[in-house]
C-alpha positions as CSV (number, residue, x, y, z in Angstrom):
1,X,29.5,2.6,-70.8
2,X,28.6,6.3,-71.4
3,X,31.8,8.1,-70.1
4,X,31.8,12.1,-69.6
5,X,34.5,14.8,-68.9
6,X,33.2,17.9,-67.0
7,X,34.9,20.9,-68.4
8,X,34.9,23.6,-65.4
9,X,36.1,27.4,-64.4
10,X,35.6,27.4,-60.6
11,X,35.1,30.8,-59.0
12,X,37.9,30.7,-56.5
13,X,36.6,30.3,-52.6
14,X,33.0,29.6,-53.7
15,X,32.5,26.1,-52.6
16,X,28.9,25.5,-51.9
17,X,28.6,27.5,-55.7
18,X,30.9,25.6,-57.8
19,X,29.5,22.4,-56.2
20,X,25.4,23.6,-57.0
21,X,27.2,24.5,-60.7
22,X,28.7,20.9,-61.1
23,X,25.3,19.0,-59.9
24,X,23.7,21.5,-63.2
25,X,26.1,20.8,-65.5
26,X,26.1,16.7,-65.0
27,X,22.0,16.6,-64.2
28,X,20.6,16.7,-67.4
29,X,23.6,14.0,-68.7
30,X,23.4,10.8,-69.3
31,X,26.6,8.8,-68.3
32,X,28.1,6.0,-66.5
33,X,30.7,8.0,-65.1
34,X,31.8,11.7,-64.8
35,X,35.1,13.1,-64.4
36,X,35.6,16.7,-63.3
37,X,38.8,18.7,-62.9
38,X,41.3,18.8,-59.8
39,X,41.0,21.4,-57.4
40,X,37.4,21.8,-59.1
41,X,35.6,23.0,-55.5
42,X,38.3,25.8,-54.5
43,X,40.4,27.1,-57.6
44,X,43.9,26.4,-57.3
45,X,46.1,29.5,-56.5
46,X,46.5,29.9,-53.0
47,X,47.7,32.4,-51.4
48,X,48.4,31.0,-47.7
49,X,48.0,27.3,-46.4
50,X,45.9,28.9,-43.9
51,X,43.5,30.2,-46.9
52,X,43.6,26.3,-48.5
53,X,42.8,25.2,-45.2
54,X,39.7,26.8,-45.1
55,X,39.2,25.7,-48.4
56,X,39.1,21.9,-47.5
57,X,36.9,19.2,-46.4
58,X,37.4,15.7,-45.5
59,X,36.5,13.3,-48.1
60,X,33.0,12.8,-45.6
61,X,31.7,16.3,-45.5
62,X,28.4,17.3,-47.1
63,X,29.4,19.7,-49.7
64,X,29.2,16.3,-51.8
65,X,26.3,15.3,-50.9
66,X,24.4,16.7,-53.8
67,X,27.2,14.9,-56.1
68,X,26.7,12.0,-54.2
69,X,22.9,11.4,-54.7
70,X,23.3,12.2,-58.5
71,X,26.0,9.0,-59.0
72,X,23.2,6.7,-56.9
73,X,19.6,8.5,-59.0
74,X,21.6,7.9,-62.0
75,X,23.6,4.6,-61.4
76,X,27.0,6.4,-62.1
77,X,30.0,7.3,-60.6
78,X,31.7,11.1,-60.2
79,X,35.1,11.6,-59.8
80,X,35.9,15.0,-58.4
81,X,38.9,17.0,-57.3
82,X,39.2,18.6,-54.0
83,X,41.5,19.8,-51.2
84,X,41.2,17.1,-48.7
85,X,41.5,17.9,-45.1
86,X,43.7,15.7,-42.9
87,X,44.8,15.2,-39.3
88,X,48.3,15.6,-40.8
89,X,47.8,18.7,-43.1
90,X,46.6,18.9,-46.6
91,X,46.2,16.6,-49.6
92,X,45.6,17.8,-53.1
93,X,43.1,14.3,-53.6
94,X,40.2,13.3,-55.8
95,X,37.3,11.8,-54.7
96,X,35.2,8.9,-56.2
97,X,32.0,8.4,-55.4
98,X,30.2,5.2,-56.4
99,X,26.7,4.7,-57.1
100,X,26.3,2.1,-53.7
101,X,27.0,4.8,-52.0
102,X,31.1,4.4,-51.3
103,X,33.6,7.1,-51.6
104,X,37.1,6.5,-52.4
105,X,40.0,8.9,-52.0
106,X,43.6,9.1,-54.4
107,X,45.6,11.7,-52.8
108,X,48.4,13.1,-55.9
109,X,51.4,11.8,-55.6
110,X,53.2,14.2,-57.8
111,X,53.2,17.9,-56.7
112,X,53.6,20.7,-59.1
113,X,55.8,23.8,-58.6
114,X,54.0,25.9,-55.7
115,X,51.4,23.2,-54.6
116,X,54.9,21.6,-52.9
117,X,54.1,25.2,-50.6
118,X,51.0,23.8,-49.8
119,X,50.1,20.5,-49.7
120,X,51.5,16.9,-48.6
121,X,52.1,14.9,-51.4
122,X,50.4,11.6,-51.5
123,X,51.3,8.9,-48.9
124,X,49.6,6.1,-50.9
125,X,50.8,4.3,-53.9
126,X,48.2,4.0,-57.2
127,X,45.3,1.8,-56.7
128,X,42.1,0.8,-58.8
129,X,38.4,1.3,-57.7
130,X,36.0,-1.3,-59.2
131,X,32.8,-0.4,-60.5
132,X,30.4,-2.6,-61.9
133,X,32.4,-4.5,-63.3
134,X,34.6,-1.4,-64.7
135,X,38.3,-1.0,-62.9
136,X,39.2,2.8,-62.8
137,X,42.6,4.6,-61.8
138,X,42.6,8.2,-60.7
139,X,45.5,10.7,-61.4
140,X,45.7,13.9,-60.8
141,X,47.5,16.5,-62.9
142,X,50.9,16.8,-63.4
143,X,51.0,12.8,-62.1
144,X,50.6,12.9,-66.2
145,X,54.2,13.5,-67.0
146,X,55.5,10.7,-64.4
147,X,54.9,7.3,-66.8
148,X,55.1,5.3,-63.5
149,X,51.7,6.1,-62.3
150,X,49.7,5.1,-65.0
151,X,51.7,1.9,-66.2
152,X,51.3,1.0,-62.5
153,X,47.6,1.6,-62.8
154,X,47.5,-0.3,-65.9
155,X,49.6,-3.4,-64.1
156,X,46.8,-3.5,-61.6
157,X,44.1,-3.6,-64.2
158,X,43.1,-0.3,-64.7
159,X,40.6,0.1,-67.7
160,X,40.2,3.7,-67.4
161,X,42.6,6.6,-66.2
162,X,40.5,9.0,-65.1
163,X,42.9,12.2,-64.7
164,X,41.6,14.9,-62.7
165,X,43.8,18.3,-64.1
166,X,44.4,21.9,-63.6
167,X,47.0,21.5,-66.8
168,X,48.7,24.9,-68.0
169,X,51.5,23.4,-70.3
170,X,50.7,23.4,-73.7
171,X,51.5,19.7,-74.2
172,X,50.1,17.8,-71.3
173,X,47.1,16.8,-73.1
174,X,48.9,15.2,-76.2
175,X,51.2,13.2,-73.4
176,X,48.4,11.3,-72.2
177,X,47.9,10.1,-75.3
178,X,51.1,8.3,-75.3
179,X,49.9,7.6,-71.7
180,X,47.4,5.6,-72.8
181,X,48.9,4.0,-75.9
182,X,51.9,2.8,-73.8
183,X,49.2,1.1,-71.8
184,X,46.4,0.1,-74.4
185,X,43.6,2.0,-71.7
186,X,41.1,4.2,-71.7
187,X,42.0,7.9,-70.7
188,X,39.8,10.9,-69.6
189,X,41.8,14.0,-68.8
190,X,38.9,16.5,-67.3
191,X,40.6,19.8,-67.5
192,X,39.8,22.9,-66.1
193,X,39.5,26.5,-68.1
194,X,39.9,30.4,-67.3
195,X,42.1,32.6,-65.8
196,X,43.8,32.7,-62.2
197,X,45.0,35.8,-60.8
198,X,46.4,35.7,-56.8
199,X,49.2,34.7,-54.4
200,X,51.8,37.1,-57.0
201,X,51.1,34.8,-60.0
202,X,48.7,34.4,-63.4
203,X,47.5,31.0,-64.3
204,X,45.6,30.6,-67.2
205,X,44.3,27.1,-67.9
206,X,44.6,25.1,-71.2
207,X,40.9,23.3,-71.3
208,X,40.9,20.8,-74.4
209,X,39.2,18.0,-71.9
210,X,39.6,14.5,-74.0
211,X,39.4,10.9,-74.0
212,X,41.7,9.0,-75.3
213,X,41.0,5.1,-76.7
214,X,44.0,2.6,-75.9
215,X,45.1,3.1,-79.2
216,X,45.9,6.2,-78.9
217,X,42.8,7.9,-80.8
218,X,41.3,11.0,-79.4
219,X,37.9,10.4,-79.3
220,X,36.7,13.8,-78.1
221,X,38.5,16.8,-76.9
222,X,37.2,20.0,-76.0
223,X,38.0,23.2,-77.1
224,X,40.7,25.6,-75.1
225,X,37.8,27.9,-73.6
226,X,34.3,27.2,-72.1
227,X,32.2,25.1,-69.6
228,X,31.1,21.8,-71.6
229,X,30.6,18.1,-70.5
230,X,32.2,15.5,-73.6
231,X,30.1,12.3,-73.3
232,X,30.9,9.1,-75.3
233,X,30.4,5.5,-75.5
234,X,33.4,3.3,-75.1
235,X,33.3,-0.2,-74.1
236,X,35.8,-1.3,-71.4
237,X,37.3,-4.3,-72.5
238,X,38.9,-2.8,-75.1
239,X,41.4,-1.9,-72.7
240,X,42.1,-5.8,-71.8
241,X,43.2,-6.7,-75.1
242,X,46.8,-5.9,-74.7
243,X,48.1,-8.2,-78.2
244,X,50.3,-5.4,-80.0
245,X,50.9,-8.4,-82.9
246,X,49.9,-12.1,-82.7
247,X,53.6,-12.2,-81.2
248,X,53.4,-9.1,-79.1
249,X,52.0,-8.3,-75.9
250,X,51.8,-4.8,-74.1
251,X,52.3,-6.8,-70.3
252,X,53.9,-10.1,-71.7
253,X,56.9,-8.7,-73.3
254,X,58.2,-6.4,-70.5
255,X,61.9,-7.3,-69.7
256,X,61.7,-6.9,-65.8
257,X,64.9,-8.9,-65.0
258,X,66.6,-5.9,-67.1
259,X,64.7,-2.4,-65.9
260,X,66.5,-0.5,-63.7
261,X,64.4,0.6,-60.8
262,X,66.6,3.6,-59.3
């Protein structure tokens, strides 16, 4: 499959924009699956949960429509971050949405520093969307640093992490290749670039957008400023071979009689 990571700098509060900006930049592509950053309709500094409120839409609302149609014209699937509107409050979630039309929500599990000021975190453990044929895991962000969420996305058969990010520390993008070595899968870490100025605070984002082969080899990665969409072949079941040696394997060997799970 032809696999893309959409490189992004949102203009903060401009939702309908940033979502006409995304349809252009994946349009002219051709891929089997996009993945854009987190956060990627609304910036991510907020000042107020009242301001991310108005920010948000339920995983439903047309603002994706146009994101929507391109997955079915082009028999692909997008993967987009977004502040997901609840009865309950506010999740920082992605959004998946499948060429036959279905759309499938991960709410982040893991909330970094102020987004704890904000947002729930996610009331839903790690779970895999199939795609023809192709089993893909979301993350978001700083879930990265947390080795529980993807080894429990690789455990349910994940072949591809698809990590949605904001990332700002300067090593977040070399971590997931260990992430995905530790696992033998796929990983595509779309990150977002630019600078963040608002609620008191400067953000400035570290770009570098990769994916990652299950051994660990960095395929493509972008550079630290500037829009761009990375597109490469991979082939999937390259993640299912999980034989470190002829008397190693990545699943068989764990010792789960002797893990501590507190």
């Amino acid at each position: 499959m032809r696999a893309a990571a959409v490189q992004f700098e949102p203009v903060f509060g401009d939702i309908e924009g940033n979502a006409r900006r995304l349809a252009g930049l994946i349009e002219p592509v051709d891929a089997d699956l996009f993945v854009m950053p987190e956060l990627a309709l609304s910036g991510y500094l907020f000042e107020s949960t009242e301001e991310a409120e108005g920010l948000s839409q339920p995983p439903e609302s047309g603002v994706f429509d146009r994101l929507a149609a391109i997955a079915g014209e082009k028999d692909a699937t997008v993967i987009i971050g977004f502040a997901e509107r609840a009865d309950e409050g506010l999740y920082n979630s992605s959004l998946l949405m499948a060429p036959d039309g279905r759309r499938e929500v991960y709410r982040k599990i893991q909330l970094f520093n102020t987004e704890k000021e904000v947002f729930l975190p996610g009331n839903r453990p790690p779970a895999i969307v199939e795609v023809a044929g192709v089993k893909l895991g979301m993350m978001i962000c700083f879930d990265w640093i947390f080795p529980e969420v993807a080894r429990s996305l690789a455990l349910l058969g994940a072949d591809i992490l698809c990590h949605s990010a904001n990332l700002v520390l300067p090593y977040c993008q070399d971590a997931m290749v260990t992430r995905s070595i530790e696992n033998r899968v796929f990983s595509i870490t779309s990150n977002r670039v630019g600078t963040e100025k608002r609620a008191g605070l400067e953000l400035t984002f570290t770009g570098q957008s990769e994916m990652v082969s299950p051994r660990g080899r960095i395929i493509e990665r972008a550079a630290v400023t500037g829009e761009t969409v990375l597109v490469h072949e991979i082939d999937p079941t390259e993640a299912r071979d999980k034989q470190i040696t002829p008397r190693n394997d990545i699943r068989g060997d764990r010792r789960t009689d002797l893990y501590r799970l507190d």
